[in-house]
N, C-alpha and C positions, 0 to 999 in steps of 0.2 A: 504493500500500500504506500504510494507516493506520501508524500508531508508537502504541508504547504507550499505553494512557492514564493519565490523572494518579493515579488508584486504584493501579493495579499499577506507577507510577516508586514510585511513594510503597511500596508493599510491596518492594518491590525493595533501596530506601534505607533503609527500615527494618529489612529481614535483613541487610545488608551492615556498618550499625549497631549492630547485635544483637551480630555478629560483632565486630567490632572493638573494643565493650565490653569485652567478653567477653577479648579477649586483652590490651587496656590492664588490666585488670583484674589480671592476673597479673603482666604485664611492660610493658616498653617494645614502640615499633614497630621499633628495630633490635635489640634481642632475638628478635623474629619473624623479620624477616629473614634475621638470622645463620641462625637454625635453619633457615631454609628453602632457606639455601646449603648449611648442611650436609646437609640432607637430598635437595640435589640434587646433591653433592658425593658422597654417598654411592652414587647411580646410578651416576654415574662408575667409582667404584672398581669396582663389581660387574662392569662390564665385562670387566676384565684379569684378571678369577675365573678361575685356573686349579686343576683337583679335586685334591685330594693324594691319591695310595693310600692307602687303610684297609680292612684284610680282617677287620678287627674285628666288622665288621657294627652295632655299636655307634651309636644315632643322634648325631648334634650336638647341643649344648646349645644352639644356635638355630635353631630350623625358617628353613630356606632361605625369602625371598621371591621371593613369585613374579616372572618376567621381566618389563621392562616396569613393577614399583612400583618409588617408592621407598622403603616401607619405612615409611609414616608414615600415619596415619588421621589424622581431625581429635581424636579422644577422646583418642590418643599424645600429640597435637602439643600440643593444650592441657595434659595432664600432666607433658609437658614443659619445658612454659613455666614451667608453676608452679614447679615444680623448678628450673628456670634462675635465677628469680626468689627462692625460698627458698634457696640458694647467693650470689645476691648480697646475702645479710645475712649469711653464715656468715663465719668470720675467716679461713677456709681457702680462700676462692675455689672451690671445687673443686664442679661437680654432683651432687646427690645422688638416688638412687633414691628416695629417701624418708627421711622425717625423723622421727626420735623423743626424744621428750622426756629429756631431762636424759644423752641419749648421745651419744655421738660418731656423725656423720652415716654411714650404712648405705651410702652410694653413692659414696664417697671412697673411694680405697685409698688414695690419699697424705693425710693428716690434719693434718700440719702445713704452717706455713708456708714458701714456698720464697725463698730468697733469689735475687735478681738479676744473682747473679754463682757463678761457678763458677773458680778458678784465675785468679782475676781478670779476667776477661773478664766483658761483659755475653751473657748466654745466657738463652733460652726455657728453662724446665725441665719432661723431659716429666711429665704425669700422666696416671696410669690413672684410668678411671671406670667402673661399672657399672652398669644402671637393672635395679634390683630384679624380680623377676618374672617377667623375661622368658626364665630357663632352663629348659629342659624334662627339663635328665638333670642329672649332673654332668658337667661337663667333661673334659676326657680329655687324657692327656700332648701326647697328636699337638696340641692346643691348646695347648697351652704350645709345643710347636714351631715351630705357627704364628704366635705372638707374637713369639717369636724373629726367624720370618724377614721378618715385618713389618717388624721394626725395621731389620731389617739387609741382608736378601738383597731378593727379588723376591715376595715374599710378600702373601697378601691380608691386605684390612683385617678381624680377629676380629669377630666379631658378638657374643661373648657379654661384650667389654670393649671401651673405647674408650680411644685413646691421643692424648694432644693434644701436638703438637708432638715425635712419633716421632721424627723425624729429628735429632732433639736428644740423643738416647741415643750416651752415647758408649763403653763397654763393659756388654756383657753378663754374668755368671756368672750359669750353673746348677748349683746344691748338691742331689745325692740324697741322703736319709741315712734309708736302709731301717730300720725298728724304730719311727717316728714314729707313733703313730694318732691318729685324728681322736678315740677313746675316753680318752686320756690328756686332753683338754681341756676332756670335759664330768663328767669321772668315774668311766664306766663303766670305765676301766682305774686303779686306785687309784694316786697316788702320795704317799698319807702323807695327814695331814690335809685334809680339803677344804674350801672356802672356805663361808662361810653359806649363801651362794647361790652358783649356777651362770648365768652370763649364757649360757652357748652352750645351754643346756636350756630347751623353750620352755616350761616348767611354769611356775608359777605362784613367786615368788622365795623361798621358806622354807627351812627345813635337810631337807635328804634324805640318806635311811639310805647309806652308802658301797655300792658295789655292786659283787660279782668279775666275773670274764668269763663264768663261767656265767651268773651270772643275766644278763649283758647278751644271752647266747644267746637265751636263754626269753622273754626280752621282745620282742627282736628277733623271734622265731618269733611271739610272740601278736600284734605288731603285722601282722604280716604278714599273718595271717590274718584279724585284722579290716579289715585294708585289703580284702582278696579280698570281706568280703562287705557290706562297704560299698558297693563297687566294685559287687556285684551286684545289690544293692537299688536302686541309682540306675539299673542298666540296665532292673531292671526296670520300673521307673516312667520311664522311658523321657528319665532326666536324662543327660548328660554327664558325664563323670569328675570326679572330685574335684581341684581346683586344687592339685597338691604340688610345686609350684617353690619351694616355701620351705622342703623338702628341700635342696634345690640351691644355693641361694643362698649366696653367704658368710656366715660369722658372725664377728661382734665382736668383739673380742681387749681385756680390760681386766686388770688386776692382780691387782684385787677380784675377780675370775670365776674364777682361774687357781690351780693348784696351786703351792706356792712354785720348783716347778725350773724352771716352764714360763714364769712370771711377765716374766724376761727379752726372751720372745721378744714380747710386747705392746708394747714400747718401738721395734721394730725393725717390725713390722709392723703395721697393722689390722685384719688380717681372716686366716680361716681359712677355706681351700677345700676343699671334698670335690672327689677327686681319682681319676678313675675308671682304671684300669691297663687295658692292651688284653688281647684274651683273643678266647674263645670259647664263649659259654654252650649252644649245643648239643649242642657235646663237651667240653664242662668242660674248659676249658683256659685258662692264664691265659699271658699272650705278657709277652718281655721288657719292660721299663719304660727300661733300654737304649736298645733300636734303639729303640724309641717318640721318643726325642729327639735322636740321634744318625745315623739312616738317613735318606734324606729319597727318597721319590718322585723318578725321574727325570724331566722338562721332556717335555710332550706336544711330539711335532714337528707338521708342519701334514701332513705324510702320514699320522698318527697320529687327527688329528682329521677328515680328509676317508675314516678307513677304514670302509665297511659292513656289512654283517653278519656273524658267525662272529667266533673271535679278532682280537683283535688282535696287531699282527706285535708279538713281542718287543723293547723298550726297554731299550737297553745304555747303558752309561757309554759314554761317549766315550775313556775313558782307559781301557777295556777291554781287555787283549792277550791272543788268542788262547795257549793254552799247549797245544802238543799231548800228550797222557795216555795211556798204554798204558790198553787195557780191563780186563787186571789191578786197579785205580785201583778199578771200579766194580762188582767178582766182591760179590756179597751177604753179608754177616756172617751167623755164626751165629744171633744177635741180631734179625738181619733177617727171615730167613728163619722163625727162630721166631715173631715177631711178627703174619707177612704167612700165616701156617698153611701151610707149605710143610713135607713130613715129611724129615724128616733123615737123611741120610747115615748112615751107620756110621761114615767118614772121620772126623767131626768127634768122635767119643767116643777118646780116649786110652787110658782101661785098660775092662778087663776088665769091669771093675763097672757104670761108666757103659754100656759096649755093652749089657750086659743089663737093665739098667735100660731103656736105649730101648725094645731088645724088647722086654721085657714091656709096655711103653705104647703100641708098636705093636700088640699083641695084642690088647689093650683098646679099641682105637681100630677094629678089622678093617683093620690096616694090613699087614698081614707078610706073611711069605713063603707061608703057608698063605693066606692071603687072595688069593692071586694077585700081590701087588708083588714088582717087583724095583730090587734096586740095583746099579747101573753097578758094572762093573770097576775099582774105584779104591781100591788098600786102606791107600792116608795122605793127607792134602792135601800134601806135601810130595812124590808123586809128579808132582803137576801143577807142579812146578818145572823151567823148559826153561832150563838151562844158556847164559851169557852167550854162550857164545862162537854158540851155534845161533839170537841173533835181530841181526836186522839193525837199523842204527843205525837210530831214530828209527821201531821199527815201533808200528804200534800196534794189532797182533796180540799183539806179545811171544813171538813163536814160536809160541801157544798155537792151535789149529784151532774158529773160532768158526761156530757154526751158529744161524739162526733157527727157531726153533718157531713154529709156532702149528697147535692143533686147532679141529676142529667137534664142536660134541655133539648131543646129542638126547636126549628123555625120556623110559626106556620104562617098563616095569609098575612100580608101588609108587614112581614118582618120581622114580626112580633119572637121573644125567647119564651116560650111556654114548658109546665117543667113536666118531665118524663118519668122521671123515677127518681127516688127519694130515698137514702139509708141512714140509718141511725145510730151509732154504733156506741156502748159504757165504756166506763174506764175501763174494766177489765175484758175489751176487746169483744163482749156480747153482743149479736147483731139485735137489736131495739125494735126497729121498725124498718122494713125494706118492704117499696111495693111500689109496680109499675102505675103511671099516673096516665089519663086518658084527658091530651091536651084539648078546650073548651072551642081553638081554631081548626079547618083543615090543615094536614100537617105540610109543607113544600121542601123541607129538607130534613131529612133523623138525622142529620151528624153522626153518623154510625162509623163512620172513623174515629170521633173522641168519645161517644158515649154508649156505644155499643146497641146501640136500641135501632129495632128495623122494623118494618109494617108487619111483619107477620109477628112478633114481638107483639105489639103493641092493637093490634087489630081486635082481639077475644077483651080489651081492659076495658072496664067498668068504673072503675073509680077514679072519681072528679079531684080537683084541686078543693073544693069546699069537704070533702070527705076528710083527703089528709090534714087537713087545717083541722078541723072538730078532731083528728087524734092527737094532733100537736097541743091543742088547746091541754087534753089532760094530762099529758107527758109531762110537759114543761110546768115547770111551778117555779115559785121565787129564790128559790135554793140553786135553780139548775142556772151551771154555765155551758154555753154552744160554742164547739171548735172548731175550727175549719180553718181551709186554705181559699183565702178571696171570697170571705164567706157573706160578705155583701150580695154577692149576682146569685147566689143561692136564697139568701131572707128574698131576695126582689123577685125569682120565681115562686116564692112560696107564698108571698105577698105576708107576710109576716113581720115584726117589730120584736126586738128582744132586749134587756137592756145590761147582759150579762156574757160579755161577746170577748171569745179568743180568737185573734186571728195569727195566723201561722208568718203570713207575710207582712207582720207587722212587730212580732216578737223575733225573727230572722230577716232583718233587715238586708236591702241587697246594698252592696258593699260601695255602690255612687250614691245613695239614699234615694228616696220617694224624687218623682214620682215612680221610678224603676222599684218590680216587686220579682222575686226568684222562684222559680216555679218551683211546685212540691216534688215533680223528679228529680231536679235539679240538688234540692235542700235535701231530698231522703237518700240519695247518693251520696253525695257530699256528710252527712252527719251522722248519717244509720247505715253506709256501705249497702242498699238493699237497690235492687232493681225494680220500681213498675213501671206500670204505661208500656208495656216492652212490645205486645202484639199487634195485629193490624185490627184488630176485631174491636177494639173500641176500650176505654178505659175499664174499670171497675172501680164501683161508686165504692163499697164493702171497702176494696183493697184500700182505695184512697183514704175513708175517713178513719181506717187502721194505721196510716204510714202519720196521720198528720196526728193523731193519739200518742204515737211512740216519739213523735217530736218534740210535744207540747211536754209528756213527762220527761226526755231526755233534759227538756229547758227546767224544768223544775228540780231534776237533777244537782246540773251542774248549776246552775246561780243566772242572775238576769244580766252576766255579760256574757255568758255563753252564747255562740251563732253569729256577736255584734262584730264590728274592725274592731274595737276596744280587745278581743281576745285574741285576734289574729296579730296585731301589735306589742309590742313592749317600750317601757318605758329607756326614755334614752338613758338613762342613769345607771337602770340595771347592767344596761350592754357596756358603757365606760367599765362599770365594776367588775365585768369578765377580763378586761384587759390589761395588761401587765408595763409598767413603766420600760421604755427602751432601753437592753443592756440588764434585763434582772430578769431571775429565775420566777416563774409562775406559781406561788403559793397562795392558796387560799385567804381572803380576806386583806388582800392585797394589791388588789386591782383600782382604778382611777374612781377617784370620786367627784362628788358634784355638789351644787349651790342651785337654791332658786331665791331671786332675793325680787319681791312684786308688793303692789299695794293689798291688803286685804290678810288672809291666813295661806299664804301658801301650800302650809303643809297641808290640807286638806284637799288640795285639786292632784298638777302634775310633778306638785312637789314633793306627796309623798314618799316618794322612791330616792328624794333626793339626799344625801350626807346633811345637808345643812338648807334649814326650811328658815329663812329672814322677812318678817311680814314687816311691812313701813307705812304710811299713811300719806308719805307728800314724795316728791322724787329729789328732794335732799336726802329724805331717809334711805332712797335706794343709793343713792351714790356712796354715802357711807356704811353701807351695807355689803357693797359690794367689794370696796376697799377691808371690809373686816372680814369675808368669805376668800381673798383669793391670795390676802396676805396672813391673815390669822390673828387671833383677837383671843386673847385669857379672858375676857366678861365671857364669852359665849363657848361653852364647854362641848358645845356639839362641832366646833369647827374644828378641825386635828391641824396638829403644829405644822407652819408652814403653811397652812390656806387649803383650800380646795383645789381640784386642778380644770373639773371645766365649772364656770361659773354662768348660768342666764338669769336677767335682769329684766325691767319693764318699768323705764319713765312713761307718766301716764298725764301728766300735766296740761301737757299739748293736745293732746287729743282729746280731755276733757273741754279743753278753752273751747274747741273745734266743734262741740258736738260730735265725735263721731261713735262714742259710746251712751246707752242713755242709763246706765246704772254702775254706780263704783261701791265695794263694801264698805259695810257700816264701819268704823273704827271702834266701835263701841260694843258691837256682838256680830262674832266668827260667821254665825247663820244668818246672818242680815243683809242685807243691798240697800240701798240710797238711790231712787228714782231722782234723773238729773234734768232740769229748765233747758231744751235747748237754746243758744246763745243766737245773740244776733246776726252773726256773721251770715254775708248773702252768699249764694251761690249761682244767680245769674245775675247779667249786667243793668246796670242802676244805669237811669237817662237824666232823671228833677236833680235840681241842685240839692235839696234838701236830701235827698236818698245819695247825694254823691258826698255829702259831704259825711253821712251816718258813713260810708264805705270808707273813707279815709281814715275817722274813728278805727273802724276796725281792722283794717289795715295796720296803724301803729299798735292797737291791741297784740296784735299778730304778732310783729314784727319784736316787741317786748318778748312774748310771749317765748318766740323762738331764741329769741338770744340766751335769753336765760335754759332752755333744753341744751342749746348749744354747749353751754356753759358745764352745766352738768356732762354734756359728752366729754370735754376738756378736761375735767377735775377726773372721771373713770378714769381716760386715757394716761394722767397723768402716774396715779395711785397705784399702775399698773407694773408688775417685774420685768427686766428683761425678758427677751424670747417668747412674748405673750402674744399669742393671735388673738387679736382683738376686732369683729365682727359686727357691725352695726346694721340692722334693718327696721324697713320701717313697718311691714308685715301689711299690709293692703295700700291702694290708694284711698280715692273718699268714697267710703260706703254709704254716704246719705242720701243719695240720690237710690240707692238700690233698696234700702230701706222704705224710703216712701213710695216707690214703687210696689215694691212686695205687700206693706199694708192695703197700699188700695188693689192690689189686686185679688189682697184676702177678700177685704169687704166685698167685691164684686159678688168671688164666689158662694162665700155664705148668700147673698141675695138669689141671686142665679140658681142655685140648690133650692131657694123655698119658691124660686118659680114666680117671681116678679116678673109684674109686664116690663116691657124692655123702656119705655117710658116714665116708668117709676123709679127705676134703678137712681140710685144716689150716685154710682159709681160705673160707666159704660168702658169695656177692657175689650180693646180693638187692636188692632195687626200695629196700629201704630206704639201705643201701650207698648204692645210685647218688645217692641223693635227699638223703643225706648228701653226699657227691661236691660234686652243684651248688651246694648253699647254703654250703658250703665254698670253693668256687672265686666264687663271690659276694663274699663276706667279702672274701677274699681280693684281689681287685679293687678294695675300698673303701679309696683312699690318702688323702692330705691334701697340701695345698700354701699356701705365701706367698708373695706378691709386694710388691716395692714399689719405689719410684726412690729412691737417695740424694741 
């Protein structure tokens, strides 16, 4: 076999040449290297990728690499060089995303220089770094968690920051401090004079007119909209979307860009991050900012990862106790029931006026007694009270005689759901009452794919819906509670009222909450490992209200967090506490501890789990709270010498001034809350002199208001140790718009349920409403965040 010939060694050595130019060019050859261990350093880590829960639905800020890369092209690798290369002129050491003229480097969060020593010892000190471009959303809390556990627990390496020398982090705090927006930094939220130019605004550097939050609205909507038809012109012309990761990106934090309150915080930070809150944008719903940092995903087992298709089995804390719960515990709220269209009792109306108020909205609705419904024998909820002495220790019946429902329906003339068959099933799995029903319409579809029921079935039945109703009537008495799975569309074929109601998809909540409900194959898989619904031949009524019996006790079993996220989760504190300080052997009781230092009793919420529960009253008291948790304080015997290592906080000041909470605890008793005045502050734009001149008022309200948070961030930051990662977020943008939305669209639906003519309505909730709603709950979502190392 010939070898090359001298033509193609020679092209060979001259691409290879080419190449190495090309990279001397930019850097050294152990600048290359380096990169190319950490780029295979970085396979590595992907390995021990374990997924966090997120039902946010929400993408990452860094598209996941495929299996098998590491993550690097040669186009990366040489912009990375350069970059490596343009950092080793910077006085900061530190890589940068990209470099611009006469600013501070875009790809540094830490900006100065770090000294050598920490408490006198020689130490690595860590730094974050970022390479510009490569986000695709904003980042999102559950990412600031995962940096956390990077540093600290068993956590993976963030893709959308890099951290060099991690294990060098020697306490963590996280500061919330709700009322922050990323609009107070560019202008669009005014606080007093604004600087010439605006560095966070990518316009062009001149004086721009001040601007209120309306107009921020309207701009916001027109950009929106010419994004959409940007966005469409390019598809049409058959281009790729528009590169907007410089959306995403940090921005610059300098003195000269800053309004004089906020100016502080540029000393202490470099950069400002859009900071996205978890939620739900198909049902407009925005999730706590909280549990986003505080809950953490329980540890996939290796039975968990070897499971195949259908659910997976349920993931408990380990430190989980069973607490056995009378079914009492889990009887439906009024609230519940209203919410789930379930028609109501007579029981639950007190006087006179409310009862006929109902009626009439039953009347309205073709609910009542002329309509054919009836309501159970039961004429107080305070008759279904069974006397102590008549239940037995530890039952979890509670004396009370519980029965499973479940019906079949069918479709006859005009649409109608008429009911078919009916089963009844006791606690102890005895069938009660089963009997084919003989629907009042012709029939035009059996559903004989879910209910099993077919004409010749159904063709010899005799008995009416008025028959099973007279046997309902003497079943049920005020003692009995009804189970069921969506057992509303069941009372609605029975035409019946009950006021003593389990519902299955309401005590196993689906894991994005209401209005999404988890079907009982779904829940009896997943909880009881049991297969039904399996054939083609139609359900079984029997079967079903037996899987949703063994549910309701499994719930009573195990306690009323069993089924919830609350079980499927653990507290972040636990998870620190598994983990072992870097450089030391893993023994018991030895793992990373924690602080929660908030207004009210912390130890009662998510502080339980924490080393050290600090309750304060005003956010002075947090600041010196936090400085006694992460340094350590002889008054307070719960804190262990030397501080705590991660520490969370919540200045609450601001966001009282703001309205955007409407209750803080009592200071006076643990179980209490303080209903709050909302303030005057406006939220859309004022035209009279007299409304412009109340907005300037509040404007320097504001503008006080924030100096002083500010201040408070300054005095943590200061208080804080060497090598501290210290994390600032503001955990939503303004939720008072999605609040007042959400109220009037309760009230709509409470009206709407009693069957208001659409004229009377107090409250009319139209496509516009809703579409209001979303971009509301958008807004709403839009936080801010800082990071940096001391």
């Amino acid at each position: 076999m010939k070898g090359p010939s001298q033509r193609e060694r020679g092209r060979k050595g001259k691409g290879k040449a080419g190449i190495r130019g090309h990279v001397q060019g930019h850097s050294t050859d152990s600048t290359f290297l380096l990169l190319m261990a950490t780029a295979a350093d970085m396979g590595k880590n992907r390995k021990r990728k374990r997924e966090e829960g997120d039902d946010s639905g929400d993408e990452p800020p860094v598209r996941a690499m495929s299996p098998g890369k590491n993550g690097f092209g040669i186009a990366q690798t040489l912009s990375l060089l350069q970059a490596a290369s343009t950092s080793a002129a910077t006085p900061n050491g530190v890589a940068n995303g990209s470099e611009q003229p006469q600013q501070p480097p875009t790809g540094a969060v830490n900006k100065s220089k770090k000294k050598k020593r920490a408490d006198g010892e020689k130490t690595k000190y860590p730094v974050l770094t970022y390479v510009e471009g490569r986000l695709q959303s904003s980042i999102r809390i559950a990412d600031l968690q995962g940096l956390l556990l990077y540093c600290f627990a068993d956590g993976i390496a963030p893709q959308w920051i890099s951290v060099k020398h991690s294990g060098h982090v020697r306490k963590v705090v996280v500061l919330m401090v709700p009322g922050l927006e990323i609009g107070m930094f560019d202008g669009t939220i005014p606080l007093g004079p604004q600087p010439s130019h605006m560095e966070l605004d990518d316009g062009p550097e001149e004086a721009k007119p001040e601007k209120t939050s309306g107009d921020a609205v309207e701009s916001e909507q027109k950009e929106e909209d010419d994004d959409r038809k940007a966005d469409f012109l390019r598809w049409k012309q058959g281009l790729p979307p528009e590169d907007k990761s410089h959306r995403f990106n940090p921005r610059a934090l300098s003195r000269e860009s800053l309004p004089e309150p906020l100016q502080p915080l540029a000393d202490v930070f470099p950069h400002i991050w859009p900071v996205k809150a978890p939620g739900d944008t198909k049902y407009n719903k925005v999730h706590s900012p909280l549990q986003a940092i505080l809950l953490s995903s329980l540890p996939k087992s290796k039975d968990t990862d070897a499971h195949g298709k259908g659910p997976r089995p349920p993931r408990v804390d380990k430190s989980h106790t069973p607490k056995r719960t009378p079914i009492t515990a889990f009887i439906s709220s009024q609230d519940d029931l209203q919410d789930n269209d379930y028609v109501l009792h007579p029981a639950f109306f007190a006087t006179e006026q409310e009862k006929e108020m109902a009626r009439e909205g039953r009347k309205r609705a073709g609910q009542s007694l002329e309509d054919g419904w009836l309501d159970t024998n039961v004429p107080s909820l305070e008759s279904g009270t069974v006397p102590e002495e008549e239940i037995q220790q530890g039952s979890m019946t509670a004396g009370r005689d519980v029965l499973s429902l479940d019906c079949e329906m069918c479709i006859t003339e005009g649409g109608k759901s008429e009911l078919t068959r009916i089963s009844l099933v006791s606690w102890d799995g005895e069938v009660v009452l089963d009997e084919l029903v003989k629907p009042h319409l012709p029939v035009i579809d059996y559903l004989t794919r879910f209910s099993g029921i077919t004409k010749e079935k159904l063709d010899p039945v005799t008995t009416t819906l008025a028959d099973i109703q007279e046997k309902l009537l003497t079943i049920l008495t005020p003692r009995t509670i009804l189970v069921g799975h969506s057992l509303n569309s069941d009372m609605t074929a029975l035409k019946l009222t009950h006021p003593f109601i389990v519902d299955t998809t309401l005590i196993y909540p689906h894991p994005r909450g209401p209005p999404l409900k988890c079907s009982l194959k779904w829940l009896t898989q997943k909880y009881l490992s049991k297969e039904i619904q399996k054939g083609q031949s139609g359900h079984d009524s029997i079967e079903d209200a037996r899987a949703v019996l063994e549910l309701v006790k499994l719930k009573c079993e195990k306690g009323e967090h069993w089924g919830t996220g609350e079980a499927s989760n653990e507290s972040i504190f636990r998870r620190l506490a598994r983990s072992t300080r870097a450089g030391k052997a893993s023994t018991p009781g030895d793992g990373r501890t924690g602080a929660v230092v908030d207004w009210g009793s912390p130890e009662r919420g998510f502080g339980s789990q924490a080393t050290v529960a600090i309750g304060c009253t005003n956010d002075d008291g947090v600041v010196k709270g936090v400085a006694a948790a992460i340094s350590g304080d002889a008054s307070i015997p719960t804190i262990p010498g030397g501080g705590v290592d991660f520490t969370w906080a919540r200045l609450r000041e601001l966001e009282v001034l703001r309205g955007w909470c409407k209750r803080i605890p009592d200071p006076n008793s643990a179980n209490e809350s303080t209903a709050l005045v909302p303030p005057p502050e406006e939220a859309t734009p004022t035209t009279t002199t007299t409304t412009t001149t109340t907005t300037t008022e509040n404007e320097q309200t504001l503008a006080t208001a924030v100096s002083k948070t500010v201040s408070h961030i300054t005095r943590i930051y200061d208080s804080l140790p060497a090598c501290t990662l210290f994390i600032v977020y503001s955990g939503t943008g303004d939720p008072r718009e999605v609040s007042r939305l959400q109220d009037m669209h309760k009230q709509y639906r409470a009206e709407f349920q009693a069957r208001k003519p659409w004229d009377e309505l107090s409250v009319k909730w139209t496509d516009t409403e809703e579409q209001a709603l979303k971009k509301a709950c958008e807004r709403a979502r839009e936080g801010c965040g800082f990071m940096c190392v001391k």
